[in-house]
C-alpha positions in Angstrom: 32.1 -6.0 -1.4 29.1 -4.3 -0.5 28.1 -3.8 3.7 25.2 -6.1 2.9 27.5 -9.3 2.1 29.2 -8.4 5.7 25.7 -9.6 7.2 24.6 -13.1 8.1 22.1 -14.9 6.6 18.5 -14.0 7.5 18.2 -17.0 8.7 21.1 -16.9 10.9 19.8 -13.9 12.3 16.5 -15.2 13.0 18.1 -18.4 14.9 20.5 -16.1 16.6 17.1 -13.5 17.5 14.8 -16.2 17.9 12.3 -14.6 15.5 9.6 -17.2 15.0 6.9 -15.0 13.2 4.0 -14.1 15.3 0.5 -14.9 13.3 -0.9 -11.9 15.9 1.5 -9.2 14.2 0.6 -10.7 10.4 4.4 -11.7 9.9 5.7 -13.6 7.1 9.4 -13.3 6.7 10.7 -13.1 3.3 14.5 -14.7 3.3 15.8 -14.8 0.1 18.1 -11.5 -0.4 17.8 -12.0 -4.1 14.2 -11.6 -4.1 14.1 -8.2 -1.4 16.5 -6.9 -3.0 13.9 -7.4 -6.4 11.3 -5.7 -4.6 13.5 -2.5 -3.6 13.9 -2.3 -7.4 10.8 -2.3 -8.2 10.6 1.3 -6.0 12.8 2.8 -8.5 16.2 4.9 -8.2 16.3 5.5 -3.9 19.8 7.6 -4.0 18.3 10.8 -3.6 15.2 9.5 -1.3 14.1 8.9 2.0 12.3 5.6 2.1 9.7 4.8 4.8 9.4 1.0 5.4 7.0 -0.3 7.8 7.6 -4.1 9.9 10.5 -4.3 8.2 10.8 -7.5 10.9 14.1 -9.5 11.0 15.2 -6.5 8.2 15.4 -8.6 4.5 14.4 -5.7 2.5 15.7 -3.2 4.8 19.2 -4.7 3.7 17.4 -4.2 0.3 16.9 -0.7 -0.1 20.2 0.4 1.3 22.3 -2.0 -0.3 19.9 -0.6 -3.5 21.4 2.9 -2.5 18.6 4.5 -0.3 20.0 7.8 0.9 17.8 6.9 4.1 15.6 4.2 5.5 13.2 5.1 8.3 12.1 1.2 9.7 9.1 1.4 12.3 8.8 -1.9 14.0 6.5 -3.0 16.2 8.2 -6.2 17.3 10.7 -5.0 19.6 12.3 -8.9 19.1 13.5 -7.3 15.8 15.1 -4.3 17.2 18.6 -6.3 17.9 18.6 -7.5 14.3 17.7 -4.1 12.3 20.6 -2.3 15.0 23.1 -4.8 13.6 21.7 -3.5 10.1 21.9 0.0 10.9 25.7 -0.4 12.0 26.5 -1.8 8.7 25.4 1.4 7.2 26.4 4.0 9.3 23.7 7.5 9.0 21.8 5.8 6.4 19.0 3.6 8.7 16.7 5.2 11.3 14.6 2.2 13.1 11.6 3.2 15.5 9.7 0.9 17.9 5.9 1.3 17.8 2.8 1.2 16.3 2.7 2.0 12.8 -0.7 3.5 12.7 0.2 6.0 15.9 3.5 7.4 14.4 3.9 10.4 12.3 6.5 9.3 10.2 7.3 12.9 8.5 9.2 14.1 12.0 11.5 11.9 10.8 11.9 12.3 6.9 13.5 14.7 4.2 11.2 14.2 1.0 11.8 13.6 -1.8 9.7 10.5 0.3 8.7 7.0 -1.3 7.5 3.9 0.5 8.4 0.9 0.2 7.0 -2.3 2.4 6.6 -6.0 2.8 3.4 -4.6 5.0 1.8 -7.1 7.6 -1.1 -8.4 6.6 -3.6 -6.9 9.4 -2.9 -3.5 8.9 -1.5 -3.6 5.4 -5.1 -2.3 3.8 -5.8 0.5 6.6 -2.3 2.1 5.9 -2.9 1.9 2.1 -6.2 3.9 2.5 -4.6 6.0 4.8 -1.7 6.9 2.4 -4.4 7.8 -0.5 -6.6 10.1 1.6 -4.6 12.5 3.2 -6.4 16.2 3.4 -4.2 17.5 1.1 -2.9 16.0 -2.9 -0.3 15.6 -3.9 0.6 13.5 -0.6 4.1 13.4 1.1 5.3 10.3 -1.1 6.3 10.1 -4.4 5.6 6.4 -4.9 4.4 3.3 -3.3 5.7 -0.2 -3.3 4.0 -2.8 -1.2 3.6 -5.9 -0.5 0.1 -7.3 -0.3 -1.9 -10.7 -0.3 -2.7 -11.3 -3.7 -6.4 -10.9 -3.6 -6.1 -7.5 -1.7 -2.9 -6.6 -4.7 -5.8 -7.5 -7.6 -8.2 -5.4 -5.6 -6.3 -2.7 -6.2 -5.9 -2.4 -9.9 -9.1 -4.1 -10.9 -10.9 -2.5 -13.9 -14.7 -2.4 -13.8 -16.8 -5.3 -14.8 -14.7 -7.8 -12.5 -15.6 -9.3 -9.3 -12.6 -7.5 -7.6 -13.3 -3.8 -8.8 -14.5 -2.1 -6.0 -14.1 0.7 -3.2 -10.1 0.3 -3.2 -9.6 0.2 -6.9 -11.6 3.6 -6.9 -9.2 5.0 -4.2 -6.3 3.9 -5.5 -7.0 5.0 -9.4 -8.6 8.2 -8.4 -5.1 9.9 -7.6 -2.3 6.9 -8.6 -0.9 4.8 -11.0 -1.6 1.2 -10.2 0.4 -1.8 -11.2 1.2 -5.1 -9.9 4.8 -5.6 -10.6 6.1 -8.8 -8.8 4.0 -12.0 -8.0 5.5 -14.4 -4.6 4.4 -17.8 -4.3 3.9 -18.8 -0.5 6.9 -20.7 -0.3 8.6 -17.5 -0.4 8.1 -16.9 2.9 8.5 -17.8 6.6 6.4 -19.7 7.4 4.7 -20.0 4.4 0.9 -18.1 4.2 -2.2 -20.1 3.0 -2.0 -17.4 -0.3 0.1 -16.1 -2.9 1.6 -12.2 -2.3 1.6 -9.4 -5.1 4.1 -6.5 -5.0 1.7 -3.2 -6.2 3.7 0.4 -7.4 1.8 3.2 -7.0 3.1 6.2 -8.5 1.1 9.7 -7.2 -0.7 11.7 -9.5 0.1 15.2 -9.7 -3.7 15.8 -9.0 -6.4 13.5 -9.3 -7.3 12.0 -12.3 -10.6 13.6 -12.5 -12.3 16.2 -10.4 -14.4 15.5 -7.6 -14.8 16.3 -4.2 -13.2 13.6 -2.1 -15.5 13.5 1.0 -18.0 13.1 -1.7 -16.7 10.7 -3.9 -16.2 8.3 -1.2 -19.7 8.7 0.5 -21.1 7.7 -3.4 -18.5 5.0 -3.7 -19.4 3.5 -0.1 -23.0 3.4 -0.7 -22.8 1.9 -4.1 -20.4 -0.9 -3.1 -22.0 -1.4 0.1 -24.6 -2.8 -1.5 -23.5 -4.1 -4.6 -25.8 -6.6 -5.8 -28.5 -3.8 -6.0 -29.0 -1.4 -8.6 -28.0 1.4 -7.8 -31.2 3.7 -8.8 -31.4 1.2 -4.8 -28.5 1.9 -3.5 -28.2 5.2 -3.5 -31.2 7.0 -3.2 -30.2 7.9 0.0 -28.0 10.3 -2.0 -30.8 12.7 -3.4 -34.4 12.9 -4.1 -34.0 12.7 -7.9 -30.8 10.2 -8.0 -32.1 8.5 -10.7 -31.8 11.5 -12.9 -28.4 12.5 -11.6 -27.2 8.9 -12.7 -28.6 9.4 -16.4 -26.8 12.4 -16.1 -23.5 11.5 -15.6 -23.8 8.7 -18.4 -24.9 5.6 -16.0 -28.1 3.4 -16.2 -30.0 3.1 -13.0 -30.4 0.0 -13.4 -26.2 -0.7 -13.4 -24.9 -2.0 -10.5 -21.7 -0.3 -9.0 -19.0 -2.2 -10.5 -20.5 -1.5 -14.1 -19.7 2.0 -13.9 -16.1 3.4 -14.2 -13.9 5.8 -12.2 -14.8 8.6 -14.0 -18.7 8.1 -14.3 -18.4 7.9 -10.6 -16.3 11.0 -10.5 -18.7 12.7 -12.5 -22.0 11.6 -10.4 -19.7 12.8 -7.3 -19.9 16.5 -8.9 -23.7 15.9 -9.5 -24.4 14.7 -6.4 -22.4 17.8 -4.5 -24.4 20.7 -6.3 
């Protein structure tokens, strides 16, 4: 019998913690053991990994990915109601879970990790896009992860891995592409959770590229990409003349019409305007 069948119920801990989810820290609480324990597959072989999981809350996937074999699981939690909960989690599995209380977006996580490093997250909602962006722009490439697996809304997951020409292709799928593999790999209804959110979830892998998929300067990529979503209706002969004088023939030069709008043109027509645009 594995240390996770020791542990109660999640929902015994909750009762026992009184862990009502807090709408202000974006907490859904995903209960079902089977299902975490799904999603910490889905981040691949953890044995010789350290895994970074962030508001891992009353701890259901945290019980995941070490009962999945996780040589370590670094948990920052904000909700210090939780901290009893993943404790009792971390005694199960003695050296193997390493919980911090704070803000996710003021810790350095790497004082804490050995790499090889993956991620793996039921993220909350309100910060769950700033730390993805964060995570695919650090100064240097490759980044400190191997891989990615989080949980998002399911608008934000198909934002994501969009492909140009729909409605959801956009500033994130360009960030995301540009340096990762992308793939939605596990769909939650909202009866998964506790209590149940007004939308469906998506579990996204991300795998890093060894570099980016095509060359471009970063800073500049993302100023073009910005500019051209920012104002997406327009053409973008419109939107980004800001960019130079003579933008319209930079854009014929890197294959794209002026008169496309930004989510007619693919990831590496903007990665070649990028290079256009910089000389």
């Amino acid at each position: 019998m594995s240390a996770i069948d020791t542990l109660p119920p999640l929902r015994e801990v909750i009762a026992t913690h009184g862990l009502s989810a807090k709408k202000a820290l974006g907490q859904n609480f995903l209960l079902d053991l089977n299902l975490t324990a799904k999603i910490a597959r889905q981040a691949g072989d953890l044995s010789d990994c350290d895994v970074l999981e962030i508001g891992p809350g009353p701890g259901g996937l945290t019980r995941g990915l070490l009962s999945e074999g996780a040589r370590k699981v670094l948990a920052v939690e904000k909700d210090a109601r939780c901290l009893p909960a993943l404790e009792e989690i971390a005694a199960a599995y003695p050296g193997r879970l390493q919980v911090i209380s704070g803000d996710a977006l003021k810790i350095d996580p790497l004082a804490y990790l050995t790499p090889p490093i993956r991620v793996a997250a039921n993220l909350p909602y309100n910060i769950g896009t700033e730390l993805l962006v964060r995570w695919l722009t650090p100064p240097e490439w490759p980044p400190f992860w191997q891989s990615l697996t989080l949980m998002f809304q399911r608008e934000v997951a198909e934002r994501i891995v969009a492909q140009p020409g729909s409605k959801t292709y956009g500033r994130l799928a360009i960030l995301a592409q540009w340096r990762a593999e992308a793939r939605i790999v596990l769909s939650l209804p909202p009866e998964a959770f506790t209590p149940p959110p007004k939308v469906s979830s998506a579990v996204v892998h991300l795998t890093a590229l060894p570099e980016p998929r095509y060359p471009a300067d970063a800073a500049t990529l993302s100023r073009v990409v910005a500019a051209a979503f920012n104002q997406r209706r327009k053409m973008l002969r419109a939107s980004l003349k800001g960019m130079a004088p003579d933008i319209e023939d930079r854009l014929i030069s890197a294959g794209i019409k002026p008169t496309d709008r930004a989510e007619q043109v693919s990831l590496e027509q903007f990665c070649t305007l990028a290079r256009l645009v910089a000389t």
